[in-house]
Backbone bond lengths (Angstrom), bond angles and torsions (degrees), N, CA, C in turn:
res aa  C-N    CA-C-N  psi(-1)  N-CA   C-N-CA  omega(-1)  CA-C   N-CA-C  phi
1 X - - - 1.455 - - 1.524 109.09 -
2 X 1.115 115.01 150.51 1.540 127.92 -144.00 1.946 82.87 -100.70
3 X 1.731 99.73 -51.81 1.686 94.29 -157.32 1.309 83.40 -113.51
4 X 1.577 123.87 117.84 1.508 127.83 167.61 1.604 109.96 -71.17
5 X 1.549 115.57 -36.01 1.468 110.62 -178.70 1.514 105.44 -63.17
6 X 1.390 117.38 22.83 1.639 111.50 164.51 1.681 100.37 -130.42
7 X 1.328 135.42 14.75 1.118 123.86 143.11 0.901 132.00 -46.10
8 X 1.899 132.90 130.71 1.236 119.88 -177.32 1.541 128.26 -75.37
9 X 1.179 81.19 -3.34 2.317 96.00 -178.98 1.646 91.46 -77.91
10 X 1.622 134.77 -45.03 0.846 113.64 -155.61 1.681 96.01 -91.48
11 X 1.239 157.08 31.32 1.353 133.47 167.51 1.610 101.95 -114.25
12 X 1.434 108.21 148.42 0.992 126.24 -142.91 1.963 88.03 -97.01
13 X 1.183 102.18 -19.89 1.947 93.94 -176.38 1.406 104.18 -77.11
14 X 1.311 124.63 -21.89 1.480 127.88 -158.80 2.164 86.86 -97.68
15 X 1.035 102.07 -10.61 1.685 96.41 -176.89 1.856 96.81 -88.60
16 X 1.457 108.42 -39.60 1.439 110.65 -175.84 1.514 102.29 -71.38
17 X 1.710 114.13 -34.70 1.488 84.88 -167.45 1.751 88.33 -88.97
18 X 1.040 156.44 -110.75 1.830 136.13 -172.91 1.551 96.75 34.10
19 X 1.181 116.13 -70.48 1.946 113.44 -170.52 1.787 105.25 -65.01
20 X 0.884 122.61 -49.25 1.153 147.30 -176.56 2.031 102.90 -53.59
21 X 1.022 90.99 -30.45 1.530 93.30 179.75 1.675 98.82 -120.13
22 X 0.711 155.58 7.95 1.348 162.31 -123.76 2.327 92.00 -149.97
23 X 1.268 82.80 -48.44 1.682 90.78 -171.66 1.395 89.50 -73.78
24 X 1.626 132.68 -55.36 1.275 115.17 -157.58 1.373 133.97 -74.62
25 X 1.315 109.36 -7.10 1.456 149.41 175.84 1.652 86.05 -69.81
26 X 1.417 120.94 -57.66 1.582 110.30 -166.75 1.478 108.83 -88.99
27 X 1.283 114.77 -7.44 1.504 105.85 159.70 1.242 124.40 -61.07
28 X 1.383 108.66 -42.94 1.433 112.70 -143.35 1.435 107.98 -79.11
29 X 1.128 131.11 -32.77 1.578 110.96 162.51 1.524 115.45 -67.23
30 X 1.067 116.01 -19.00 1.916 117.04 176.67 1.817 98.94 -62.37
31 X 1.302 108.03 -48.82 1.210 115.75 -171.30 1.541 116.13 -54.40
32 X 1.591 98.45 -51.42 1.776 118.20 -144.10 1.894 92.82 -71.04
33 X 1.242 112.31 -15.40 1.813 119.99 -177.66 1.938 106.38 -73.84
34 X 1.671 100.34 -18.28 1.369 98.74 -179.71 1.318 115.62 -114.06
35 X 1.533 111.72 6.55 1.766 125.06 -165.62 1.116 110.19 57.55
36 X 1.346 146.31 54.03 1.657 156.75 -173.51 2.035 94.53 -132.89
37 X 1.078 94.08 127.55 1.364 113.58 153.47 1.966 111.24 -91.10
38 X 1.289 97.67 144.50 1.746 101.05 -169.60 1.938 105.49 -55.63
39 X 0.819 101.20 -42.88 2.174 95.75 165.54 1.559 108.71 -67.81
40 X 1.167 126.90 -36.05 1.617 103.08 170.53 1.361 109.67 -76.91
41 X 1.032 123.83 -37.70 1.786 139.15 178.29 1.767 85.32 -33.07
42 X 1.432 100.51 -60.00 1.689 103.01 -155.70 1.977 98.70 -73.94
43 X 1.004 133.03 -2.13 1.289 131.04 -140.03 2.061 68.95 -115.63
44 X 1.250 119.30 -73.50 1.253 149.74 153.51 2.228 99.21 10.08
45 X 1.735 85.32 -81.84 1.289 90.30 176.93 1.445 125.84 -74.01
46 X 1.528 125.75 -4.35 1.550 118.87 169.45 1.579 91.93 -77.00
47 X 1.535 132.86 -60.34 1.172 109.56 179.70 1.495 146.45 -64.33
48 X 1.653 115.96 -7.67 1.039 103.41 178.31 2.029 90.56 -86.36
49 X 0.956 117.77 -16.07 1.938 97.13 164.08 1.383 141.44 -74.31
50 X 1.438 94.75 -18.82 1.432 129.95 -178.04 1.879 128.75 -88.06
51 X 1.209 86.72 -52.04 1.631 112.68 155.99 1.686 102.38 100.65
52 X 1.915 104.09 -57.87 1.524 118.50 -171.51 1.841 94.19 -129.66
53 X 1.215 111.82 132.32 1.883 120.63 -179.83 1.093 90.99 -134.79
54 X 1.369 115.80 159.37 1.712 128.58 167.99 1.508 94.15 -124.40
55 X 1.506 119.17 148.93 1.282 134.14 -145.81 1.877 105.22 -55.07
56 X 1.562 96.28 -29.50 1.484 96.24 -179.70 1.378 133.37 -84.32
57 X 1.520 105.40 -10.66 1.093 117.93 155.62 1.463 125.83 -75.01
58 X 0.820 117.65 -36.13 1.488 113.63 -170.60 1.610 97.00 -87.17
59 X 1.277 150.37 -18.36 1.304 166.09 151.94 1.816 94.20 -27.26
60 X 1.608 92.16 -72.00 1.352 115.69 -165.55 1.849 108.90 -50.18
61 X 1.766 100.62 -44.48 1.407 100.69 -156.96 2.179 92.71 -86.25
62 X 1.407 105.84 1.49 1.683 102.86 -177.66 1.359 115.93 -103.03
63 X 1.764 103.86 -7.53 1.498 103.55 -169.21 1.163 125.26 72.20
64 X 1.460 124.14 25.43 1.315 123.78 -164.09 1.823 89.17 -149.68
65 X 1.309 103.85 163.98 1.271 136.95 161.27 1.321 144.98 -52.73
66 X 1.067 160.69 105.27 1.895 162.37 147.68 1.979 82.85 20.31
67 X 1.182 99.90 -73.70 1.752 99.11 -148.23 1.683 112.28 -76.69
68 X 1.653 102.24 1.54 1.505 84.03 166.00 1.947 101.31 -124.32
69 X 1.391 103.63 36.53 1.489 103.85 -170.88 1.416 100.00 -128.20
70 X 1.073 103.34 -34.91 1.626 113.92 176.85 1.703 104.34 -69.80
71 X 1.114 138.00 -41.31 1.495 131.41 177.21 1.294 119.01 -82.56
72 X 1.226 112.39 -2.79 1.539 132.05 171.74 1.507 103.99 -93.58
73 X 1.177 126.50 -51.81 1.444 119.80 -178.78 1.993 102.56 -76.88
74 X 1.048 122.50 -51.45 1.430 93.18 175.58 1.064 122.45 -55.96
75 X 1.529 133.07 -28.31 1.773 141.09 169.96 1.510 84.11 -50.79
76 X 1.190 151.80 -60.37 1.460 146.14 -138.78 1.815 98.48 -93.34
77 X 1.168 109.38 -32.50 1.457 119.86 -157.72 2.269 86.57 -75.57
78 X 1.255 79.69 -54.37 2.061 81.70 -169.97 1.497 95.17 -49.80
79 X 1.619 115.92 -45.95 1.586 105.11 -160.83 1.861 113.69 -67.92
80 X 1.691 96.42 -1.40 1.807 89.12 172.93 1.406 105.85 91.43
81 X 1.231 122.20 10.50 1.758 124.61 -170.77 1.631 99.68 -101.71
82 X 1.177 117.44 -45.58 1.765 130.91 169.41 1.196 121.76 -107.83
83 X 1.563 107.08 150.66 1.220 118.56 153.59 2.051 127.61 -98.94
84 X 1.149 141.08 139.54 1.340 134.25 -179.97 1.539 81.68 -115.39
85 X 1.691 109.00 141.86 0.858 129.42 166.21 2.060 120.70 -133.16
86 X 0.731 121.91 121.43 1.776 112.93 164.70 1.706 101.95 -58.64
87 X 1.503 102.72 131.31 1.461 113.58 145.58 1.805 123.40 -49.38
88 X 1.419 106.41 126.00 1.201 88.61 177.34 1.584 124.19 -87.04
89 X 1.027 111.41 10.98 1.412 131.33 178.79 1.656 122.09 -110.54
90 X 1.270 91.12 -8.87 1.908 113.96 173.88 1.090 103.94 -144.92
91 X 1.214 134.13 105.10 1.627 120.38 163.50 1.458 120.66 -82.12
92 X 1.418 105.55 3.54 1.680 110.84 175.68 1.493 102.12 -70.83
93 X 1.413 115.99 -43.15 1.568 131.79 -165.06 1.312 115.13 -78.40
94 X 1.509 110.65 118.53 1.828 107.78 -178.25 1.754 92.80 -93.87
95 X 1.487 127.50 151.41 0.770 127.05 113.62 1.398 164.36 -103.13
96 X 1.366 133.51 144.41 1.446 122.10 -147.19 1.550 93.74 -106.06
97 X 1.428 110.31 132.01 1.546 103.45 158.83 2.117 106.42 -130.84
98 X 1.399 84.07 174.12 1.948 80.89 174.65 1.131 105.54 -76.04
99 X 1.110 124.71 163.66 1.691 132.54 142.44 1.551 130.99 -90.69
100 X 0.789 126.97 148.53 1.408 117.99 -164.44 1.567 113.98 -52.16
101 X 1.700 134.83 -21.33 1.161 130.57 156.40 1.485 95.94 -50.07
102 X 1.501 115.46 -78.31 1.537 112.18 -170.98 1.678 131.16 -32.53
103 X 0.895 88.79 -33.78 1.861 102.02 172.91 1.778 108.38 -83.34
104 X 1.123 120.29 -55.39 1.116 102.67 152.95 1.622 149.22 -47.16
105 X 1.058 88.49 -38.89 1.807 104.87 163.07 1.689 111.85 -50.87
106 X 0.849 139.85 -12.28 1.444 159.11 -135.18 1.644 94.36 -113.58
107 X 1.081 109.25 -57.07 2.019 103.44 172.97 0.913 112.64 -52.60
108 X 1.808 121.55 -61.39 1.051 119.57 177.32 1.642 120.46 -46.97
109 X 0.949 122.70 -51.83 1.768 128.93 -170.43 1.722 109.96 -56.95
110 X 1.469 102.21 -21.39 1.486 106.82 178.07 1.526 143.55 -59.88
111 X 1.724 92.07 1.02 1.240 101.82 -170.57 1.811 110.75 -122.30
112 X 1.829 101.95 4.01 1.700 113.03 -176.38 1.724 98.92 -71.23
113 X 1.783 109.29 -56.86 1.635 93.64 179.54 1.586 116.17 -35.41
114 X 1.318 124.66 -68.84 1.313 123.25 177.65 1.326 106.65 -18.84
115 X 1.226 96.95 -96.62 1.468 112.17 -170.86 1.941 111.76 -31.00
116 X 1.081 106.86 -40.59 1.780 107.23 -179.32 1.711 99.36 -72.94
117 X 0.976 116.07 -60.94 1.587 115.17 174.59 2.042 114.79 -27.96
118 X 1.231 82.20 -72.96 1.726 95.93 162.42 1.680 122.61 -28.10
119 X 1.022 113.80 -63.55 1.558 133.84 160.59 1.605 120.12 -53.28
120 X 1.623 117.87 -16.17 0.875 111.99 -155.28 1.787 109.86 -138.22
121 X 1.403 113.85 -34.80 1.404 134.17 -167.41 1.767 98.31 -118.94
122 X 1.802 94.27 162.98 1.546 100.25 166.40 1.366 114.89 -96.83
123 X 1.628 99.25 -41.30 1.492 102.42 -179.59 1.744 105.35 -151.22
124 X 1.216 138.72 170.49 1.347 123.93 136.16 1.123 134.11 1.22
125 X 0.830 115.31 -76.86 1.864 110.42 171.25 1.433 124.27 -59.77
126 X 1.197 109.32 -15.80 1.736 102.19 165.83 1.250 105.30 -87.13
127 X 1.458 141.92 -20.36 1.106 152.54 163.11 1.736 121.69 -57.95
128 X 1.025 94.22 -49.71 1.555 102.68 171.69 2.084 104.60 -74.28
129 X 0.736 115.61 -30.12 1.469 121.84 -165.67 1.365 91.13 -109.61
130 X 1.239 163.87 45.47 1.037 165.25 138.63 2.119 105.04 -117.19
131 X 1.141 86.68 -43.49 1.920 91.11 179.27 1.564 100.38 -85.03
132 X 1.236 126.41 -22.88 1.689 119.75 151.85 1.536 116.45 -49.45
133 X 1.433 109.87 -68.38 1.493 89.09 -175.61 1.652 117.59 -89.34
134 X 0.792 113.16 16.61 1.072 106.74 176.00 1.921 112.41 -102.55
135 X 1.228 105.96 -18.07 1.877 115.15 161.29 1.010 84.23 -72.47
136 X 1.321 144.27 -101.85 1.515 154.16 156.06 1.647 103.98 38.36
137 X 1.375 110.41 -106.52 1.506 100.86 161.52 1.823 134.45 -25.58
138 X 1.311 115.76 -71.63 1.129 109.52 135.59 1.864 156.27 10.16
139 X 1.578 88.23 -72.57 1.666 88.58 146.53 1.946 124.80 -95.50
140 X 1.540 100.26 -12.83 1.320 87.21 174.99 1.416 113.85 -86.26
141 X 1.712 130.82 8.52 1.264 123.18 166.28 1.534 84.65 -88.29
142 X 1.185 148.49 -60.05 1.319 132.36 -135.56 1.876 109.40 -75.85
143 X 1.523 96.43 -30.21 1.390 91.46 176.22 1.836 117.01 -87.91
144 X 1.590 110.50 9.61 0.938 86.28 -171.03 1.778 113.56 -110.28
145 X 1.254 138.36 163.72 1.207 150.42 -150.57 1.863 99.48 -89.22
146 X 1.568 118.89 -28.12 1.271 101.65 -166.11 1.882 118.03 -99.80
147 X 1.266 100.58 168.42 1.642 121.36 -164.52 2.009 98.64 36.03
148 X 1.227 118.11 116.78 1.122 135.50 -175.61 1.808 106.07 -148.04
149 X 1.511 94.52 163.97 1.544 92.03 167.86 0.984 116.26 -100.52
């Protein structure tokens, strides 16, 4: 190959997504013991920090969209973990709360960080210094001006 900066070993998105799929592979039996797919898992943990979200919030805090959050919360809503409610003062506005399965579910889930850390870190400090640069990166794509749509 003529241009190596187009090797696929050397770009760094094709290394995140490899990790990126690599992690969800090790979720998913952590998960499958609580009936959570790794996007409700994540839907899961904004609310047990959160307590009460309305659909646009929790959109906001997942990085994702109405149309792939909304079929995720009724998947969660049938399994008895949430409730969706309309504002009665907005009927545009859903709000999501747990249900007492869902809140309970919450002990159990307390022990997946561990276990992913384990799989993943040596100690604390690679942990802390790994979620540095990686916010780090992070805000320097968001603040920055180049290749956009």
């Amino acid at each position: 190959m003529s241009n190596p900066e187009l090797l696929l070993s050397n770009q760094l998105c094709f290394l995140v997504h490899r990790l990126d799929r690599e992690i969800a592979t090790r979720y998913r039996p952590l998960l499958s013991g609580l009936g959570l797919t790794y996007p409700q898992y994540l839907a899961m943990l904004a609310l047990w920090e959160h307590g009460e979200l309305t659909v646009g919030e929790l959109c906001g805090l997942l990085y994702l969209d109405t149309g792939t959050v909304s079929p995720l919360l009724k998947r969660l809503e049938s399994a008895g973990l949430v409730v969706r409610q309309r504002k009665p003062d907005d009927e545009r506005s859903v709000t999501i709360t747990l249900s007492e399965a869902g809140e309970k579910l919450e002990s159990e889930a307390t022990r997946i960080p561990g276990s992913m850390a384990a799989c993943l870190l040596a100690d604390a400090g690679e942990y802390h210094s790994l979620k540095a640069t990686l916010s780090g990166l992070i805000a320097r794509l968001e603040g920055s001006s180049c290749v956009r749509d």
